[in-house]
C-alpha positions in Angstrom: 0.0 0.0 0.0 1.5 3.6 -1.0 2.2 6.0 1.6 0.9 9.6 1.6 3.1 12.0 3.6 1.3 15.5 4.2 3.2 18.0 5.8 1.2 21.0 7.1 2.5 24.4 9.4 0.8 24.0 12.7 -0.7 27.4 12.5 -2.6 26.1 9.0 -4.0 23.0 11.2 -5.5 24.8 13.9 -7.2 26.9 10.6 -8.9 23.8 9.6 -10.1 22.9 13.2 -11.4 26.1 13.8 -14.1 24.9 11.7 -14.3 21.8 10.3 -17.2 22.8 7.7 -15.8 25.3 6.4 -14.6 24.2 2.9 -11.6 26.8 2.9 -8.0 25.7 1.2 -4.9 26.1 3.6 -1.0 25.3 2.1 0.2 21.6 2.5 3.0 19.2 1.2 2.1 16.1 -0.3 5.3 13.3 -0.6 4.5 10.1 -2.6 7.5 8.1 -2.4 10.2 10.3 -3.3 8.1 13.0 -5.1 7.2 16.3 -3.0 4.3 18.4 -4.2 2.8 21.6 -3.0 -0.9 21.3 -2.0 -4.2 23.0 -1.0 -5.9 21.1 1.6 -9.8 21.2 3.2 -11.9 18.5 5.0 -14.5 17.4 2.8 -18.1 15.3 3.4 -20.8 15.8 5.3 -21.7 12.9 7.7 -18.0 12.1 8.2 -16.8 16.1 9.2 -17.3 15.7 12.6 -15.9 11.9 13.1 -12.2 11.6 14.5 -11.0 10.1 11.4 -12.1 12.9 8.6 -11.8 13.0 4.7 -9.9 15.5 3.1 -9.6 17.3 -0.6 -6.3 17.6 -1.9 -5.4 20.4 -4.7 -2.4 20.3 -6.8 -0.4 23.2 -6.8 3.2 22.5 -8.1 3.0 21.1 -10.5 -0.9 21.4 -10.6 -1.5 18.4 -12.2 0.1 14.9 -11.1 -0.3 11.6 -12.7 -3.3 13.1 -15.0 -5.1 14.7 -11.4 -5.3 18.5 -10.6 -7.3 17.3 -7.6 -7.8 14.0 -5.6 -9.9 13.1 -2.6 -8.9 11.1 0.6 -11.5 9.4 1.9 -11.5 8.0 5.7 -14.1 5.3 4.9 -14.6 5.3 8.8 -18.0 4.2 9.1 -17.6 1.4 6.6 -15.8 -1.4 8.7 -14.4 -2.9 5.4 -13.4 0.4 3.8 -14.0 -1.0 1.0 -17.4 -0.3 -0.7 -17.2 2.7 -2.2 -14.2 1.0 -4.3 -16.5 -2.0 -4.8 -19.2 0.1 -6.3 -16.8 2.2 -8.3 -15.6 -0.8 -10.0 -18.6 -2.2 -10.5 -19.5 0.6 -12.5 -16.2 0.7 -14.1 -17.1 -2.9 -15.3 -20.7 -2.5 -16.5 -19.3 0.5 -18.7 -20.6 3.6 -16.9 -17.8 6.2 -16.5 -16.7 6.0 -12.9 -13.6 7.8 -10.8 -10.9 5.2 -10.1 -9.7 4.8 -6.5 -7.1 2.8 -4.3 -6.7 2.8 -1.1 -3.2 4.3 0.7 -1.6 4.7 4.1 -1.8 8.1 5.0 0.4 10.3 7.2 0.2 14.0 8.8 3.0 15.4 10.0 4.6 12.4 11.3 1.6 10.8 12.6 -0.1 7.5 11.1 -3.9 8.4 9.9 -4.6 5.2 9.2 -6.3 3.8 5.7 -7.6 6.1 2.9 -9.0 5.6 0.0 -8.0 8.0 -2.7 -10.8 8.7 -5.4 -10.2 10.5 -8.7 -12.2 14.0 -8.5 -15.0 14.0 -11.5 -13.5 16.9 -13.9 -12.0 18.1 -17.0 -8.9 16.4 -16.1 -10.4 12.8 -15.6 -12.3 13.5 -19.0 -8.5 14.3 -20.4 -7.1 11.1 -18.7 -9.5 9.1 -20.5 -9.4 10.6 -24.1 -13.0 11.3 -24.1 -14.4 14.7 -25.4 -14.4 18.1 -23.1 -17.8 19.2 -21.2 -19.8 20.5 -18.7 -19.7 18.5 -15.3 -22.1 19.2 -13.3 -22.5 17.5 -9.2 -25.8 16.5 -7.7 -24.8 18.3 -3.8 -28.2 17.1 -2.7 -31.8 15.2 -2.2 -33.1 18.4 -4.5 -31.2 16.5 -7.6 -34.0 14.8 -8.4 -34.8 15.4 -12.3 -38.0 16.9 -10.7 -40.3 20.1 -10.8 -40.3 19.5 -6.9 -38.4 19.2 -3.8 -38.4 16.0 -2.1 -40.7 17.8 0.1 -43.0 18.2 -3.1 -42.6 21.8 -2.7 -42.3 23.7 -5.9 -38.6 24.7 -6.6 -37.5 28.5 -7.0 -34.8 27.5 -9.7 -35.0 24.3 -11.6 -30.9 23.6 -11.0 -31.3 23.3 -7.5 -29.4 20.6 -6.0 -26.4 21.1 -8.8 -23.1 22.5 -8.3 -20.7 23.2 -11.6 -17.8 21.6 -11.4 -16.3 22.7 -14.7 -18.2 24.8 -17.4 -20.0 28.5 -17.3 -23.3 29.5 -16.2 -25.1 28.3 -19.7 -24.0 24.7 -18.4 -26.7 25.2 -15.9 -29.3 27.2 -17.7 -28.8 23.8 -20.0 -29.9 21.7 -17.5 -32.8 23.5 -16.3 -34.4 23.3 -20.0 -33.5 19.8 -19.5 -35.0 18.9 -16.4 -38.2 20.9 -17.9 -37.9 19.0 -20.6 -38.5 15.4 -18.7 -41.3 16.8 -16.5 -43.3 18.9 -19.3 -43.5 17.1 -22.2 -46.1 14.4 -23.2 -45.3 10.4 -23.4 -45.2 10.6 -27.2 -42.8 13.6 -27.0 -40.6 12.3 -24.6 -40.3 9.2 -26.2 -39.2 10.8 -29.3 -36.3 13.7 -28.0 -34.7 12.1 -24.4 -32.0 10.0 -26.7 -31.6 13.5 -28.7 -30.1 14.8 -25.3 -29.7 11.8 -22.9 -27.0 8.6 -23.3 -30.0 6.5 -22.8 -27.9 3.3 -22.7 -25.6 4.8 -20.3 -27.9 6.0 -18.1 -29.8 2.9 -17.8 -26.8 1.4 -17.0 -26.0 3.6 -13.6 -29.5 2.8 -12.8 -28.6 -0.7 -12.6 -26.0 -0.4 -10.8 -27.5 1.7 -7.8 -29.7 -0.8 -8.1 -27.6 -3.4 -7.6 -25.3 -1.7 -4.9 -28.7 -0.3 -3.0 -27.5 3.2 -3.1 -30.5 4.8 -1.1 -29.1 8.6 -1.9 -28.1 7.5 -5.3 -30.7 8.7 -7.3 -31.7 12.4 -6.1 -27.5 12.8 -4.7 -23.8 11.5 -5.1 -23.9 11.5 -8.9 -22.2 13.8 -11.3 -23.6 15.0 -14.8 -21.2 14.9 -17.6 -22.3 16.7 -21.3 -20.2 15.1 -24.0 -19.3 17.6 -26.4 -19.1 15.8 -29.4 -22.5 13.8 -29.1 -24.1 16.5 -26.7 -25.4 13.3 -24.6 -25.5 13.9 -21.2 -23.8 10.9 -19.3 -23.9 10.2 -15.3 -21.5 9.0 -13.0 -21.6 7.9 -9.6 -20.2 9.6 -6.5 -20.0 8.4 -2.7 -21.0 4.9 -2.6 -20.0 3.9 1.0 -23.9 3.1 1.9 -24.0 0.0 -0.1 -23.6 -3.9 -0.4 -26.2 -4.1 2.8 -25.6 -1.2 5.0 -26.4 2.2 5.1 -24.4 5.2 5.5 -25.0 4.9 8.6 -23.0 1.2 8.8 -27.0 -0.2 9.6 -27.9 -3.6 8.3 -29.9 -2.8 5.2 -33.3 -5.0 3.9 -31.8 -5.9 0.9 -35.2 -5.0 -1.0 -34.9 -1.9 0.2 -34.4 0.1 -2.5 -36.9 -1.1 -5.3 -35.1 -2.1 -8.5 -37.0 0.5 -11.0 -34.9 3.5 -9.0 -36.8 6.5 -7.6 -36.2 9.6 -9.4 -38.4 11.6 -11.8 -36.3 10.6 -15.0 -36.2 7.4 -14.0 -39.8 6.9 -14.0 -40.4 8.5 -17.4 -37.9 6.0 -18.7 -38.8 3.2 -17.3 -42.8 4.1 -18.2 -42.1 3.3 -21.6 -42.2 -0.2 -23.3 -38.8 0.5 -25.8 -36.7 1.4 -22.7 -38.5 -1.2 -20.3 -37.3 -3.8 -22.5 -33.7 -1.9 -22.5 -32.9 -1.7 -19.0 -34.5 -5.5 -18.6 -31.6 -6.7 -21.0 -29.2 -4.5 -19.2 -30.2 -5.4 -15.6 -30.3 -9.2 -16.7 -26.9 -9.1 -18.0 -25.3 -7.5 -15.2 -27.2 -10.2 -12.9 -25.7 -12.9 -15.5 -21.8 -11.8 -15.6 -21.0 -8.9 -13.0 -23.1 -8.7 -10.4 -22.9 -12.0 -9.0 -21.3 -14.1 -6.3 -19.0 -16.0 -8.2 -17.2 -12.5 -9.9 -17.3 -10.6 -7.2 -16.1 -13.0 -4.2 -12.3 -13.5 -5.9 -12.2 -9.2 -6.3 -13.6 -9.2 -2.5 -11.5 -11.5 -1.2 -8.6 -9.9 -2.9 -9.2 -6.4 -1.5 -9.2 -7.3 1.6 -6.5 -9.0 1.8 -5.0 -6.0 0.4 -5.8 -4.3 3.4 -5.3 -6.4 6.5 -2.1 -6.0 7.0 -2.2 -2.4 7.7 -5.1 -2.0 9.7 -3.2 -2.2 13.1 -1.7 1.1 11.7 -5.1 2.8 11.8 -5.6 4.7 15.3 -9.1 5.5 14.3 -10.9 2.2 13.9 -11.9 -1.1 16.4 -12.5 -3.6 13.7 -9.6 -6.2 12.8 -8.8 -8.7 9.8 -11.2 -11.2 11.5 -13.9 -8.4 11.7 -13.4 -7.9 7.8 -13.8 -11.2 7.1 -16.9 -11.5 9.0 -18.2 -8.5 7.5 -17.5 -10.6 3.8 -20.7 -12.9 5.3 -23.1 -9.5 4.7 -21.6 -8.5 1.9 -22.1 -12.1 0.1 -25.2 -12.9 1.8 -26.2 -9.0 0.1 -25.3 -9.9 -3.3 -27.2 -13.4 -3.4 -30.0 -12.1 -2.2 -30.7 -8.7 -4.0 -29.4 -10.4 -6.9 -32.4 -12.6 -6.3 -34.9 -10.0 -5.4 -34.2 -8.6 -9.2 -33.9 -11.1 -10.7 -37.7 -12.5 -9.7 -39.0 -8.9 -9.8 -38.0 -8.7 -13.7 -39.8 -11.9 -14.6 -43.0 -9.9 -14.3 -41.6 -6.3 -15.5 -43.4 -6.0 -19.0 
């Protein structure tokens, strides 16, 4: 496991802990193996801000871009006994053909003083677009539950702006005024209508499969949050990618246990449903969803990758001062995550024998 050495003037610390929700930037150094790099550094996340073990964002300064990256994200994966799900679900993704950030996890260090295990995630921008040779664009992050393709709020309150819930990554202002005649777009126009312009704007096939994979992985925020919006410039497709997938493989973000037909396997959001109210993409996401079930999605791919991560890990979690569990705890956590994928793959599988 790589070692991440962050060096930051005391003064600059007691900045951050001032107020850990403040997204502000303070000067760091970053050394990977030999290599020494001048950072920006800011805690990052929502539920994991006020934990012990917090996530940080990491900007390239000099040089500002490393290994393809003008920014990465360390996450502490501190609820998540395994630390491994998000990287799970990322991959998954990665596999099914929906454009995901890559991740691995690393041993990090501040100022002389063992962090424990992180797991480093590409950021979502113009320079993971570059890194994969695919056209410039707008990107575009779903920040919260308002990110729902909808007219409404999840409170069914009438929003004041129809890009609420969105944050630009990387594009101007018309990015967003975009959207909005998008997301008017799904909720205003007729069956017939819709059925004939979404693939004029909308990846169809891409989309359908991210829905399958929350659906898979039981992402509860996953369809009104943690995704980003990417416009391809050269089909002027929208594509979506996922973001934060710690609450996932049986347990919440929380860590809970979750039902594992929690989450029902035609999504939630508004786009969703218009989609999936027609017969053409019915039948699409079916053939998708079965062939993920068939040859990704099932026990026999992903125990080897499972067992293989973790393994991966163990010997470094003594290292970590911030978590209880062990390698025996990560094994027994395996049991869930097996047990998960055998029976939500089940739960799909018998709810699309009737989904006409």
């Amino acid at each position: 496991m790589l070692k991440y050495e962050i060096f930051i003037n005391p003064k600059w610390l007691r900045k951050l802990n001032r107020d850990i929700w403040k997204d502000d930037l303070v000067p760091a150094e970053l050394m990977i193996g030999e290599n020494r790099y001048t950072v920006q550094i800011s805690y990052r996340g929502n539920v994991i801000r006020d934990k012990k073990k917090k996530s940080y964002r990491i900007i390239f300064d000099k040089p500002s871009v490393v290994d393809g990256a003008h920014e990465i994200i360390l996450n502490a994966e501190y609820i998540d006994v395994t630390m491994s799900r998000n990287k799970l679900s990322f991959d998954l993704f990665d596999r099914i053909g929906v454009l995901a950030p890559h991740s691995k996890h690393v041993l990090l260090y501040i100022n002389g003083y063992c962090k424990g295990i992180y797991l480093e995630i590409e950021s979502v921008d113009q320079h993971l677009l570059e890194k994969r040779n695919l056209p410039t664009g707008p990107i575009i992050y779903a920040t919260n539950n308002r990110a729902n393709f909808s007219l409404l709020t999840k409170k069914k309150e009438l929003k004041t702006r129809l890009s609420q819930g969105y944050t630009l990554k990387f594009g101007t202002n018309e990015d967003l005024e975009e959207l909005e005649q998008f997301i008017a777009m799904i909720n205003t126009l007729s069956n017939e209508d819709f059925e004939k312009e979404i693939a004029k704007v909308l990846d169809v096939d891409q989309y359908l499969k991210w829905v399958a994979g929350v659906v898979c992985t039981q992402n509860y925020d996953g369809f009104i949050h943690n995704y980003a919006l990417y416009k391809n410039s050269k089909t002027q497709l929208y594509e979506i990618s996922p973001w934060d997938h710690d609450g996932t493989w049986g347990r919440n973000i929380r860590g809970r246990l979750m039902a594992y037909d929690y989450v029902p396997f035609t999504g939630y959001n508004t786009l969703t449903a218009r989609l999936l109210h027609l017969t053409r993409f019915k039948r699409q996401y079916k053939d998708i969803l079965s062939n993920i079930l068939e040859n990704d999605f099932t026990l026999k791919v992903q125990e080897p990758i499972i067992n293989n991560l973790f393994e991966t890990i163990k010997p470094y979690m003594s290292l970590d001062p911030y978590i209880t569990s062990n390698p025996e705890a990560i094994d027994e956590e395996k049991k869930v995550i097996f047990d998960f994928i055998q029976k939500r793959s089940s739960y799909i599988m018998d709810e699309l024998t009737t989904f006409k």
